[in-house]
C-alpha positions, 0 to 999 in steps of 0.5 A: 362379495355381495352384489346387491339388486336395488330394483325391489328397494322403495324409499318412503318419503320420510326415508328420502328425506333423511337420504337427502340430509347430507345434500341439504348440509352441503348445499346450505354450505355452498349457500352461505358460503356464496352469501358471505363472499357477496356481502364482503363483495359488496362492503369492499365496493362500497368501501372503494366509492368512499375512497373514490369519492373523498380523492375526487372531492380533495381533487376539486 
């Protein structure tokens, strides 16, 4: 079994920015994913005025 030293391991900037790809990948998921529920969020409440509004009119 290898035990490696990471202590003599430099990173360039080009090689971190490939090391980070696949935090990128995923946190451009999460993001979408969080925008997606926001716009359904907000279609659904927009959604439910209408309602409101036309039982409120029909009320009057």
């Amino acid at each position: 079994m290898e035990h490696l030293n990471h202590t003599n391991h430099n990173l360039s900037t080009g090689q971190l920015a490939i090391e980070l790809v696949p935090v990128i990948m995923i946190t451009t998921g999460v993001t979408s994913i969080m925008a997606a529920k926001a716009y359904q969020m907000i279609r659904r409440a927009n959604s439910e005025g209408r309602v409101m509004e036309k039982v409120q009119s029909i009320n009057d």
